[in-house]
N, C-alpha and C positions, 0 to 999 in steps of 0.2 A: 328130840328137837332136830332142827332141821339146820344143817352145816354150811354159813355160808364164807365166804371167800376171797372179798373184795381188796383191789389192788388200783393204789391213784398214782398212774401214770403219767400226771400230769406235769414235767419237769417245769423248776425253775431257770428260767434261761434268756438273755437278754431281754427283750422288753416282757417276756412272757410270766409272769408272776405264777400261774397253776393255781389260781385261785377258783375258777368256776368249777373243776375236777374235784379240789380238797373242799366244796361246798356240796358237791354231792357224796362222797365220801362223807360226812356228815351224815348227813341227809340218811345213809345206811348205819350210820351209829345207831340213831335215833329209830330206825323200822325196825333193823335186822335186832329185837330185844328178845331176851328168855318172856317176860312176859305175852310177845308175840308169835312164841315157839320157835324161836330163833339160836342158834351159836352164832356170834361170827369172828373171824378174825381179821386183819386188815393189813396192808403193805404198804408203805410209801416211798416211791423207787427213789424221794428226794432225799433218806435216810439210810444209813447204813443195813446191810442186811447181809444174811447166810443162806447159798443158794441149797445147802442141804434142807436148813429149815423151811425154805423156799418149797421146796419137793416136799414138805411132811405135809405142807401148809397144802398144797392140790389135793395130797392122797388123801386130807382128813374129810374133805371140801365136799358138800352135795353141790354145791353150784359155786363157780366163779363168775365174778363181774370184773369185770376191765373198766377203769375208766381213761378215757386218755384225749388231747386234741389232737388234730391234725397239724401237720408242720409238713410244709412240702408234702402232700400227698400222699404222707405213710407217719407211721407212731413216730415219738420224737425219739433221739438216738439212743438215750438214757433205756427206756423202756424198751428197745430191742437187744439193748445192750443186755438189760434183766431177765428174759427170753431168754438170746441164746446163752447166758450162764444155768439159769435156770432150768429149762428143758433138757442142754445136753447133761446136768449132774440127775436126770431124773432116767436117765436110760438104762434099761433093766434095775431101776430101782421104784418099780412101781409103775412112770407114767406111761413107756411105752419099751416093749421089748427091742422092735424092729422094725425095720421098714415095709415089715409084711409079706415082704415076696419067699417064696424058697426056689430055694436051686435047681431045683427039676423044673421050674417052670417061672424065668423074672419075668416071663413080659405079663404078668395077673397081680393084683393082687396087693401092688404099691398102695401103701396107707395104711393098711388093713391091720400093723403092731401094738396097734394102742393098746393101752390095757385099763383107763380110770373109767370108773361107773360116774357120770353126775352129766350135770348140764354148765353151758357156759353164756351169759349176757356181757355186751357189751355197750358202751356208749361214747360217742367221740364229741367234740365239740369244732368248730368250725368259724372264721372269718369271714365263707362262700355264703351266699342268701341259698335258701332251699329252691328256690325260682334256679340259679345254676344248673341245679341236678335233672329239673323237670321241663322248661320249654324247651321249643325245639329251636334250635341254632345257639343255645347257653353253651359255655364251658364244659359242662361235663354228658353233652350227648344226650340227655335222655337216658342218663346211665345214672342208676340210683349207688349211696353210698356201699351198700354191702353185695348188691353186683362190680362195681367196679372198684374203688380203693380197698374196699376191705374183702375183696375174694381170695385173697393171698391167707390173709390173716384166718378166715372162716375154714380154710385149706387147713390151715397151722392144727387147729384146736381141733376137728375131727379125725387128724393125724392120731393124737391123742384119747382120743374114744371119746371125745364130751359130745354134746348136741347140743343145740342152739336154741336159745331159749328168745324170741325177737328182740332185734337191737332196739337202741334210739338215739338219736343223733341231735346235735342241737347246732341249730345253724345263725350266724350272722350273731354272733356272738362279741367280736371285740367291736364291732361300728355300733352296735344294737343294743347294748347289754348293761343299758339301766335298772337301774331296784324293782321299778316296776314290773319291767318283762322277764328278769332273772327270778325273782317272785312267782310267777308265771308260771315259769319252766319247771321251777321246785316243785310247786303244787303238780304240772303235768309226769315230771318223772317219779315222784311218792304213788300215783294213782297209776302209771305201768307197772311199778310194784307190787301193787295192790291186784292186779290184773293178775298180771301173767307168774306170779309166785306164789299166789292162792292155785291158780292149774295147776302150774307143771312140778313145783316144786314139795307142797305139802303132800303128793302122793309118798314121797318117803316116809312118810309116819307111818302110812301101812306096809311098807316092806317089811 
């Protein structure tokens, strides 16, 4: 079966409940089934946790999902905060040796420690209308979500040897985000599942 890995980022924190997050989190209860050829396991950064088991929870993982909003322009603190416990208790213990370079020669070769075999999906949720990212004179340049906010983050995770399995983003979410259009979005993020987890990830069953 096929190992997956899913983490809801979504903190609770003033007016922000993490409800559309722990609805998709859901949402992978329900796919990610043995019936479906699935394992999965799950994280909720709003529960207590163990960042060793943290670490077993990646090495066991063909794929991780992230789920998380945007808050000011990057994950909310909680879930960076789970990161760097997380990643730094995983060094030489599976996630990543080093930062890749050696001594004869740093200036090559930065990044290149990683050591997990799998893939990694994300998906963020947003207050911004998708129109921000895309006309030209909007807020964000013409600069799409995982060119600009999330290039850092994309950095982060092939630090670690995963690959990118494509995001999805969902936008205009706390003005916008009645039963009907969150209805919507469910059905459209079960059918990216259905997509791109039939490609890239059932090739594991033949390894």
């Amino acid at each position: 079966m096929t190992k997956v890995f899913a983490i809801n980022g979504g903190y609770k924190f003033a007016h922000s409940p993490g409800q559309f997050n722990h609805t998709l989190l859901e949402l992978d209860k329900h796919y990610f089934t043995p019936e479906n050829g699935f394992e999965l396991r799950t994280t909720d950064i709003n529960e207590p946790y163990n960042p060793e088991e943290e670490v077993a929870n990646f090495l066991w993982a063909d794929a991780i999902i992230y789920h998380f909003p945007i808050w000011w322009f990057a994950m909310p603190y909680a879930l960076k905060e789970y990161i760097d416990l997380v990643f730094t208790a995983g060094h030489r213990k599976g996630m990543y040796y080093s930062d890749g370079r050696k001594m004869e020669n740093p200036d090559i070769n930065y990044g290149k420690g990683g050591l997990l075999i799998g893939k990694y999906m994300v998906t963020t949720s947003w207050n911004a209308p998708e129109t921000a990212f895309t006309l030209p004179e909007e807020f964000f340049k013409e600069t799409s979500v995982d060119d600009g906010i999330l290039f850092g983050f994309h950095r982060m995770n092939e630090f670690i040897s995963l690959q990118n399995i494509p995001s999805m983003h969902f936008y205009d979410i706390e003005k916008n985000g009645g039963t009907e259009r969150i209805n919507q979005l469910k059905d459209e993020y079960v059918n990216h599942l259905q997509t791109y987890f039939c490609s890239y990830i059932h090739k594991t069953q033949s390894r």
